[in-house]
C-alpha positions as CSV (number, residue, x, y, z in Angstrom):
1,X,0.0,0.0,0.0
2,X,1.3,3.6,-0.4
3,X,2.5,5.6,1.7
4,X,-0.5,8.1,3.2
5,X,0.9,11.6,2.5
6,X,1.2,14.8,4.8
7,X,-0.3,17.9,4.0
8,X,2.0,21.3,4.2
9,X,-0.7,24.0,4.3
10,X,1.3,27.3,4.0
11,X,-0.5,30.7,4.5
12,X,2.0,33.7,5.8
13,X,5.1,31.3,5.8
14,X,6.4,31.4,1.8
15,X,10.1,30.3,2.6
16,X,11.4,26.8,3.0
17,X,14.2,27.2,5.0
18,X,13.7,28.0,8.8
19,X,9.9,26.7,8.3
20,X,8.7,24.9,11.4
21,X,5.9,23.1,9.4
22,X,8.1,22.1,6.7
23,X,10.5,20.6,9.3
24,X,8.1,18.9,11.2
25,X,6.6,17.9,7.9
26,X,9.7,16.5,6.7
27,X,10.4,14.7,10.0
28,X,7.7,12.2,8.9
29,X,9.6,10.8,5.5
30,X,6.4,11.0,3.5
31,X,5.5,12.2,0.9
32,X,4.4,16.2,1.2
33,X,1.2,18.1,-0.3
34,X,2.4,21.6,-0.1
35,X,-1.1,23.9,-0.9
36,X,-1.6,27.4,-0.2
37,X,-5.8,27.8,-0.1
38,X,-7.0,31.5,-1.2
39,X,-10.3,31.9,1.1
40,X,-12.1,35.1,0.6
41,X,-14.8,34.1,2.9
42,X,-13.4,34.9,6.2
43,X,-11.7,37.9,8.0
44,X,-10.7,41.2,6.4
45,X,-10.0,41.0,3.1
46,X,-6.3,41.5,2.0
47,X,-6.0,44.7,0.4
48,X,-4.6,45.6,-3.2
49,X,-1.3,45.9,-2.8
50,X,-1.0,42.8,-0.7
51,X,-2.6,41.0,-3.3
52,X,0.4,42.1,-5.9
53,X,2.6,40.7,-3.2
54,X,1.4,37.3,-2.9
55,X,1.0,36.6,-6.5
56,X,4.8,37.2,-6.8
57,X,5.8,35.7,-3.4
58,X,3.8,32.1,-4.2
59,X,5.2,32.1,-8.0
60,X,8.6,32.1,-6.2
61,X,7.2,29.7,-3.4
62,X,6.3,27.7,-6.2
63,X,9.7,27.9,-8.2
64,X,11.9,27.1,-5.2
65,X,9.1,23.6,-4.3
66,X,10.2,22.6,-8.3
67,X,13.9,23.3,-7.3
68,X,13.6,20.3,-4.6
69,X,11.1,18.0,-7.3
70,X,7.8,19.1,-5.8
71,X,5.5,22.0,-6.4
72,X,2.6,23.9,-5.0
73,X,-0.8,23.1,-5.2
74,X,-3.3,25.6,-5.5
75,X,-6.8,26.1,-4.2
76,X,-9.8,28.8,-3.7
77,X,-12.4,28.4,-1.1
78,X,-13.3,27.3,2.5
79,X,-9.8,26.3,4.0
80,X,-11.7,23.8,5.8
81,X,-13.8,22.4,2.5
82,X,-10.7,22.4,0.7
83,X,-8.3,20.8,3.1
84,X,-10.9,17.7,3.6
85,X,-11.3,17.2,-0.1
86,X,-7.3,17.2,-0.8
87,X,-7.6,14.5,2.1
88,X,-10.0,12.7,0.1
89,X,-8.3,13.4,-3.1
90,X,-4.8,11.9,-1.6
91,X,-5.8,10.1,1.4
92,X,-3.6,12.1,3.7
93,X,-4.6,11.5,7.3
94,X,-2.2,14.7,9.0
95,X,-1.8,18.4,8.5
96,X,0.9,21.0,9.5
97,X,0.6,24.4,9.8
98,X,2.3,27.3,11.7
99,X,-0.1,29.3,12.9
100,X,-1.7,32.8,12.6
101,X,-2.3,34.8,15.7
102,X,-4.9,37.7,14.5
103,X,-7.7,36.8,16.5
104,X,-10.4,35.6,13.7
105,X,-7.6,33.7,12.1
106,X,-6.6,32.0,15.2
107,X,-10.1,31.3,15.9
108,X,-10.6,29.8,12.8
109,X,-7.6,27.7,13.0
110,X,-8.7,26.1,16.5
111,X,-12.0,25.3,14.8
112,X,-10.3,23.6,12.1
113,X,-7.9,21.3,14.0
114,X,-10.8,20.3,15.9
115,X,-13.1,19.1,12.5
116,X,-9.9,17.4,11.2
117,X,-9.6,15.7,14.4
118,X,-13.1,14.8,14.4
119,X,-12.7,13.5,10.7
120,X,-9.4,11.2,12.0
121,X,-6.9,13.5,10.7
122,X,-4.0,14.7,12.8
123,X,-3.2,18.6,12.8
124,X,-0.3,20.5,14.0
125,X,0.2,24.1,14.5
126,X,3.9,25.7,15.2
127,X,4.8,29.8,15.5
128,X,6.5,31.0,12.3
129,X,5.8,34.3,12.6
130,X,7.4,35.3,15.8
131,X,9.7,35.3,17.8
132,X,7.8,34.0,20.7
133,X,4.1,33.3,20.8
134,X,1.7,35.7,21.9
135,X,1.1,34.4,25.5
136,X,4.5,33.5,26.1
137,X,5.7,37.2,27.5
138,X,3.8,38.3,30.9
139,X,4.5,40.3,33.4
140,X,4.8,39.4,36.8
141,X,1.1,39.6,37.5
142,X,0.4,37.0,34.6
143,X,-0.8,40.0,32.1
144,X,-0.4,41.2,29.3
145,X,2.4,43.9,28.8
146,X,1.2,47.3,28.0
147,X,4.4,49.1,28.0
148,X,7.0,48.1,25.4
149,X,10.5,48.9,26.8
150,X,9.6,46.0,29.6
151,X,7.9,43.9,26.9
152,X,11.0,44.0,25.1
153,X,13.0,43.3,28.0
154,X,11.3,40.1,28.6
155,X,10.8,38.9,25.5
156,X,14.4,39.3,24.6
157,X,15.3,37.4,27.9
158,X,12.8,34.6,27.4
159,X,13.1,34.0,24.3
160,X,15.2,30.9,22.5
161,X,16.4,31.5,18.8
162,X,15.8,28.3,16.8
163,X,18.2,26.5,15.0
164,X,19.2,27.7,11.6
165,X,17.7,24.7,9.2
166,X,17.4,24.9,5.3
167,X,14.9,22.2,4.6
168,X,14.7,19.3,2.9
169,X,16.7,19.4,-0.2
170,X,14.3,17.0,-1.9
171,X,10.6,17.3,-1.8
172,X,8.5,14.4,-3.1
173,X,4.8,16.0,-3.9
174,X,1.6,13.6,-4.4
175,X,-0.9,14.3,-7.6
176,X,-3.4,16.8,-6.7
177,X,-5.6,18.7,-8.7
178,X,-4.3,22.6,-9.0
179,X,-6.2,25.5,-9.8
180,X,-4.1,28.3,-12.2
181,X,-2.3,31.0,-9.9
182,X,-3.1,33.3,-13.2
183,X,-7.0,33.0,-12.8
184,X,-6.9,34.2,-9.6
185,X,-6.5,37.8,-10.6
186,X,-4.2,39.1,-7.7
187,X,-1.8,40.8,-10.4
188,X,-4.1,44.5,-11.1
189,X,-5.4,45.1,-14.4
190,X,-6.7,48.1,-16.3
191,X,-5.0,49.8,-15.0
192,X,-2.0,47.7,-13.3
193,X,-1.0,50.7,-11.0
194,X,1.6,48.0,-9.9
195,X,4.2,49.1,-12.7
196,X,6.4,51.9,-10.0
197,X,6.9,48.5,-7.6
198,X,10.0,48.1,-6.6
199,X,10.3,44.7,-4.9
200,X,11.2,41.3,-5.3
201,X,9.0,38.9,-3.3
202,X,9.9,35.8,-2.4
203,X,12.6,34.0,0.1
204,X,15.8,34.8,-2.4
205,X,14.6,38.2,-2.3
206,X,13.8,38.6,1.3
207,X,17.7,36.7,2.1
208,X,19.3,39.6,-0.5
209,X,17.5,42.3,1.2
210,X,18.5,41.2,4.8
211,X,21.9,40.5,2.8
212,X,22.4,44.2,1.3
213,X,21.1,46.0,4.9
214,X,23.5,44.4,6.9
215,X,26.3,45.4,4.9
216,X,25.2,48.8,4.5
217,X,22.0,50.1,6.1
218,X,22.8,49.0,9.5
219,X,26.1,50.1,10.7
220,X,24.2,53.3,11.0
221,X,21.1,52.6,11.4
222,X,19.4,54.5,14.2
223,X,20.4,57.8,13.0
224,X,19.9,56.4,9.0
225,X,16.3,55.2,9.3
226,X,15.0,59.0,10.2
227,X,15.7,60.2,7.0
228,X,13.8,58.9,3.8
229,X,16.0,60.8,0.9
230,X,19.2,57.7,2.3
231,X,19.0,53.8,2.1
232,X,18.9,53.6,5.9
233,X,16.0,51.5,6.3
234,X,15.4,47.3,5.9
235,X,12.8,47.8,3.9
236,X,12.3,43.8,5.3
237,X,8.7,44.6,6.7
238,X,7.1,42.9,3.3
239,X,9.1,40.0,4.1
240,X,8.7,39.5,7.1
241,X,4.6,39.9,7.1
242,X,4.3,36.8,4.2
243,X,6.9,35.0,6.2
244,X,9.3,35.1,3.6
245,X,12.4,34.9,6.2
246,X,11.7,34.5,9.9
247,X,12.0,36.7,12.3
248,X,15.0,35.3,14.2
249,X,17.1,35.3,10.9
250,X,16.7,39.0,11.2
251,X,17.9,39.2,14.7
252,X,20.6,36.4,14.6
253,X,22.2,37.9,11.1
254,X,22.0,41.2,13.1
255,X,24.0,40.0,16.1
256,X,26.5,37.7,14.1
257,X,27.1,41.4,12.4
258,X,27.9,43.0,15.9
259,X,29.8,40.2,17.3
260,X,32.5,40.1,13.6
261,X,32.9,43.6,14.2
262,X,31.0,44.1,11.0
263,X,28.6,47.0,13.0
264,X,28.6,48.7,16.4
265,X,26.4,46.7,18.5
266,X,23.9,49.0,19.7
267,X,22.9,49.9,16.0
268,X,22.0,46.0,16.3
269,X,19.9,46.1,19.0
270,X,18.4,48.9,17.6
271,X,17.1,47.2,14.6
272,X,16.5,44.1,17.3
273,X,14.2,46.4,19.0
274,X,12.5,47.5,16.0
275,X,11.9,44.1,15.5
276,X,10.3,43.6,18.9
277,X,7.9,46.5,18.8
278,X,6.4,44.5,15.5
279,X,6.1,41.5,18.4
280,X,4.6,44.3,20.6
281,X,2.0,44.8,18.4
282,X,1.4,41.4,17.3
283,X,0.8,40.5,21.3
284,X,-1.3,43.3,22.1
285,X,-3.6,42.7,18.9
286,X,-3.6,38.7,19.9
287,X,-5.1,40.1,24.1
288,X,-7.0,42.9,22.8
289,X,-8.9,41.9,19.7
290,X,-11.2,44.8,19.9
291,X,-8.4,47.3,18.9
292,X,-8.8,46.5,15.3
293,X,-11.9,48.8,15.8
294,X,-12.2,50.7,19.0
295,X,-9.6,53.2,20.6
296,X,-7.3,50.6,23.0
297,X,-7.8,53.7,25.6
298,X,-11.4,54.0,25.7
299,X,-11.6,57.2,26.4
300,X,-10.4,58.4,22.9
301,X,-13.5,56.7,21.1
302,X,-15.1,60.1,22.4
303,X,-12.5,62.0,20.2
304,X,-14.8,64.3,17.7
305,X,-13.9,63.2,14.6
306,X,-14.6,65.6,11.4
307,X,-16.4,64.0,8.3
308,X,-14.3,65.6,5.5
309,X,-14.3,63.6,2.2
310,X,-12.4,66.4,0.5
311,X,-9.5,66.6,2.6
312,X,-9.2,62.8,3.1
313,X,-9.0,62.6,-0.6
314,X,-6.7,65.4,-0.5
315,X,-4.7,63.7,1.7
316,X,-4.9,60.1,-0.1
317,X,-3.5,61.2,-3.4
318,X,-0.4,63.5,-1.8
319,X,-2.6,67.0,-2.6
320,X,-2.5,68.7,1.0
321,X,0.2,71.8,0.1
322,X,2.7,70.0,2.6
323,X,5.0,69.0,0.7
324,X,6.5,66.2,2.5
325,X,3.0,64.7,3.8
326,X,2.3,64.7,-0.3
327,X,6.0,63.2,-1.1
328,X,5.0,60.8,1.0
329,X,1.3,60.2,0.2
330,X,2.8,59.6,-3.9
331,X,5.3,57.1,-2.3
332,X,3.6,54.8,-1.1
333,X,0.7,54.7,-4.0
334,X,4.0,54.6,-6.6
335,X,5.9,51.6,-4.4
336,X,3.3,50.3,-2.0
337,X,5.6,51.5,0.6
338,X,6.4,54.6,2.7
339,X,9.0,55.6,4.7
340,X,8.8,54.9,8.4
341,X,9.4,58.8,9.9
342,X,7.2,59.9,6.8
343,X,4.7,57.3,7.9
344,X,4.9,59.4,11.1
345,X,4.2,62.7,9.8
346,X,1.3,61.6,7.3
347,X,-0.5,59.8,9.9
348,X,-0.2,62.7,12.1
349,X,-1.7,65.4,9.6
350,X,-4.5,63.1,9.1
351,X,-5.5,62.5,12.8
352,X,-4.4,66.2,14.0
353,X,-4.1,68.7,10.9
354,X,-7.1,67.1,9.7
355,X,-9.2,65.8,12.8
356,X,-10.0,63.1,10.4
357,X,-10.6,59.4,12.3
358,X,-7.4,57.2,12.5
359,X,-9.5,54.5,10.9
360,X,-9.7,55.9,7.9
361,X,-6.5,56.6,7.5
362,X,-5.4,52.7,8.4
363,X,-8.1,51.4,5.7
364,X,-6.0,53.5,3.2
365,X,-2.5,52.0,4.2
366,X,-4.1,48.4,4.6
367,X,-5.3,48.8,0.7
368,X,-2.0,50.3,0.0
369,X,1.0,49.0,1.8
370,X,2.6,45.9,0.5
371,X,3.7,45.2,4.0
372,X,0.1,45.6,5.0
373,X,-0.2,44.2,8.4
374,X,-2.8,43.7,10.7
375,X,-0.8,44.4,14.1
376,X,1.4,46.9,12.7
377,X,-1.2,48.7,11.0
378,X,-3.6,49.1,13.9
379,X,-0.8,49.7,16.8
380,X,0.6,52.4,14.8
381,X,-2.4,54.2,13.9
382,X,-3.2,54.0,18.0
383,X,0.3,55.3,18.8
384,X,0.1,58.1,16.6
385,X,-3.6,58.8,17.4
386,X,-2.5,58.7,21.3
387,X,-5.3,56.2,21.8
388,X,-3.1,53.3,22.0
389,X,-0.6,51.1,24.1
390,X,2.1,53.3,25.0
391,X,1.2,56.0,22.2
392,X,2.8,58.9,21.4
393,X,0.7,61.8,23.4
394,X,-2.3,63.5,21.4
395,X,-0.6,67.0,22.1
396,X,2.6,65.8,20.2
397,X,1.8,67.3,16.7
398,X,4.5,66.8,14.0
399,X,4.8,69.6,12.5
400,X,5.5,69.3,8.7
401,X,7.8,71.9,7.6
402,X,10.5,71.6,10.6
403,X,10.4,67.4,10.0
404,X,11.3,67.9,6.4
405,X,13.9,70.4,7.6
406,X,15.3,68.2,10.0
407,X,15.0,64.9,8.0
408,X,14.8,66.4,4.2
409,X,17.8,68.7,4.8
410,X,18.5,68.7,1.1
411,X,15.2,68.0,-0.4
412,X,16.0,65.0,-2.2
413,X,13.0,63.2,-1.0
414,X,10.5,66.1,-1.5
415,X,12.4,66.4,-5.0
416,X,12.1,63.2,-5.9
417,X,8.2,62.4,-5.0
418,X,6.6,65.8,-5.8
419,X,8.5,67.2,-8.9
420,X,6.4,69.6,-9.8
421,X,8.4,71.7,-6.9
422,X,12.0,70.4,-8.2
423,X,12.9,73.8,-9.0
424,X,12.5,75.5,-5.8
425,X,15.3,76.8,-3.8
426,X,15.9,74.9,-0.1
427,X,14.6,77.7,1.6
428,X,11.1,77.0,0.2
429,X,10.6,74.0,-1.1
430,X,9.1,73.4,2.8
431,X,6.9,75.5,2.2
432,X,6.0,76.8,-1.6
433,X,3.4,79.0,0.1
434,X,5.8,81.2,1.6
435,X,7.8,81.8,-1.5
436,X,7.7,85.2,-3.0
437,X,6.2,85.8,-6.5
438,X,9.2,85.8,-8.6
439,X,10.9,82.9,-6.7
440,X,7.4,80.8,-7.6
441,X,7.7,82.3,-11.1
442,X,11.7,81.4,-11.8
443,X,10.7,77.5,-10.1
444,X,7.8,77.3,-12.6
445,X,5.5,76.9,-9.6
446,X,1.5,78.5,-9.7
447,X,0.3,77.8,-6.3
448,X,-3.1,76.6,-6.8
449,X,-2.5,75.3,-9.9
450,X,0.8,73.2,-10.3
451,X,0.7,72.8,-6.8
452,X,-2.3,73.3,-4.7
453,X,-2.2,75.6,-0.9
454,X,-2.1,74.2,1.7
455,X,-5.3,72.8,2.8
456,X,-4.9,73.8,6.5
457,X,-3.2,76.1,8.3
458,X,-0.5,74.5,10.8
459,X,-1.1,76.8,13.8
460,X,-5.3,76.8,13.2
461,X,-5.2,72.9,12.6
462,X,-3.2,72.5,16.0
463,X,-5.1,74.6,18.2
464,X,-8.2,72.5,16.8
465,X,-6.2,69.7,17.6
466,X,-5.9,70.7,21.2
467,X,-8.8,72.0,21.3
468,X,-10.3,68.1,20.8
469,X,-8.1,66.8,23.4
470,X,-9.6,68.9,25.7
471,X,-13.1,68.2,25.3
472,X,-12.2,64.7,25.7
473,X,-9.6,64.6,28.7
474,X,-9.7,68.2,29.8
475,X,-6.2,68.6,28.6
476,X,-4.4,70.2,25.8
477,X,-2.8,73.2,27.2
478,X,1.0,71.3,27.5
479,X,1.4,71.1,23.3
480,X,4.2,71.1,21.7
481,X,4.9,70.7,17.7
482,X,8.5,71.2,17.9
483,X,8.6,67.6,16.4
């Protein structure tokens, strides 16, 4: 009789090497069904631009199975319906997984293990997407951490990098009928707004990124990754959210690089700790499911919110008259990306400048950002809202102009992303608005016209600003925008 296949269901883990599953998987010595399942039915739906990503990231999934003489199998549908029909397709009688930890996915998971078991079919789950399972980092009181400088303390005490393991060089793959990756429609069409993207998904790609910022990037990292005109960032955060290198390659690569010589080792542990506030978020979003849609401090779901279609338009297509919110704004719909400190500032003129709800303004970045994650997306919003888990206070308004003086010096990045202003001296190019005539003129610049005003004024929109903190906590009167 032949020998009853196991059943590799991947999801957010598209690498082979350092893949719990896959390990586990192997471990058996049978035969492995590698399938990823597209199911639309359940949960958020992945936005756009994640949607560009995973159509290249399982092509190269799919490449690198036919390197090792197997291949992925594709399906569309109820993970559960689909998963018992490859069982009765193949006969399979076990299933690994690593696990997601968003709470509808999680719940669905645990309600899937549990039909499988009833059906006589084995299921195991591992974590491949952190670097310790949510749960596993409490305080001393059993809770929850709600603070992230002691959440990163502990986690980074407690816990264990894996082993580095590359996989099985060969991959022996059972008959199983495959739907067509093309007719699922994930590349955009008519228009394919996709053609300014950047990226190379996939494992080899994610291993030359981490690769290219350890030799450069990183040796001066935390004072590089404030300024979006250098390479100082990863740019890993794609990667890492489809599971395309784990976590603790990151930080293991990072602190081999500190321990040569190769970089100082507090730029290390800066990047380490980078890493750990995406943990952060991840844990809080696994203990406080609600966040996805309330204020994690209650009190902020009181904050008055304007309705302002115009301005969150404005805003969404990089046409406020700020020049680096709209740099930024043009970024990430050109690349799917956006630099973090610019992230910063953009979120910040939408929740402050613009009183406009931070939900909004994380709907836009989920559709948008190919490194679209649920944690990520949601914490960060909260922090720079001040509604969340050790957030950034409401009264701390970036102010536009003085962060592109401070992290645009020269302009490049303004220069680059809004051209239209390529012209202008230094001294304006913050802020076209204040330009005189003939300066405007000689730059080939019509406010208004080549380059709309601003659509808010920077001292009326703070004082609004504090003036909605107040009504809602009965502060506001200890701002500062020197940010």
């Amino acid at each position: 009789m032949a020998t009853k296949p196991v059943i590799l269901w991947f999801r957010r883990d598209l690498r082979l090497q350092d893949n719990p599953a896959l390990n586990h998987a192997a471990e058996t010595g049978r035969p492995i069904l590698p399938v990823f399942i597209l199911d639309e039915g359940h949960g958020r739906p992945t936005g756009a631009a994640s949607r560009w990503w995973l159509d290249k990231s399982l092509r190269a999934l799919d490449g690198a199975l036919r390197d090792r003489g197997g291949h992925l199998v594709f399906r569309r549908g109820d993970s559960l319906g689909e998963l018992q029909q490859l069982i009765r397709e193949t006969g399979a009688d076990a299933v690994f997984m690593n696990r997601l930890f968003e709470p509808d996915a999680f719940d669905k998971d645990a309600d899937i293990a549990h039909a499988l078991k009833a059906d006589g079919v084995d299921c195991h789950g591992f974590n491949g997407a952190l670097l310790c399972r949510p749960g596993g980092v409490l305080n001393g009181a059993g809770q929850p951490y709600k603070v992230f400088t002691p959440f990163l303390k502990a986690l980074l005490a407690q816990a264990e990098p894996p082993g580095h393991i590359l996989g099985p060089r060969r991959i022996e793959t059972p008959k199983a009928a495959s739907e067509a990756l093309d007719d699922w429609g994930l590349h955009p069409t008519k228009p394919d707004w996709s053609e300014g993207f950047d990226w190379s998904p996939g494992e080899a790609g994610a291993l030359d990124m981490l690769t290219d910022f350890l030799s450069k990037g990183l040796k001066s990292y935390a004072e590089g990754r404030d300024h979006p005109d250098r390479p100082g960032t990863s740019r890993l955060s794609p990667h890492l959210h489809w599971g395309e290198i784990s976590p603790w390659r990151a930080v293991t690569q990072a602190r081999d690089a500190a321990l040569d010589g190769h970089v100082p080792a507090a730029e290390a542990e800066k990047f380490i700790a980078e890493l750990g506030w995406r943990e952060f978020s991840a844990h809080l979003l696994r203990h406080f499911p609600y966040m996805t849609e309330r204020a994690f401090r209650p009190e902020y779901d009181a904050m008055p919110w304007r309705h302002a279609p115009a301005a969150l338009e404005a805003w969404k297509r990089g046409r406020t008259g700020y020049p680096l919110v709209d740099a930024g704004m043009r970024q990430l719909w050109t690349t799917g990306w956006m630099h973090n400190r610019v992230r910063m500032v953009v979120a910040s003129f939408l929740v402050k400048h613009l009183l406009i709800d931070w939900r909004e303004g994380e709907a836009w970045f989920w559709d948008t950002l190919v490194d679209a994650d649920l944690g990520n997306n949601v914490q960060n919003w909260q922090w720079i809202a001040g509604s969340g888990a050790d957030a950034s206070p409401w009264f701390r308004i970036f102010n536009p102009v003085a962060q592109s003086q401070k992290f645009d010096a020269r302009g490049g990045y303004v220069r680059r992303w809004v051209p239209e202003l390529a012209r202008l001296p230094d001294k304006w190019l913050r802020a076209p608005w204040t330009a005189p005539q003939d300066i405007l003129r000689d730059a080939g610049v019509r406010l208004g016209h080549d380059y709309p005003r601003p659509i808010v004024d920077h001292d009326e929109a703070r004082a609004r600003a504090l003036g909605a903190l107040k009504a809602v906590s009965g502060r506001g009167d200890d701002a500062s925008d020197r940010d």
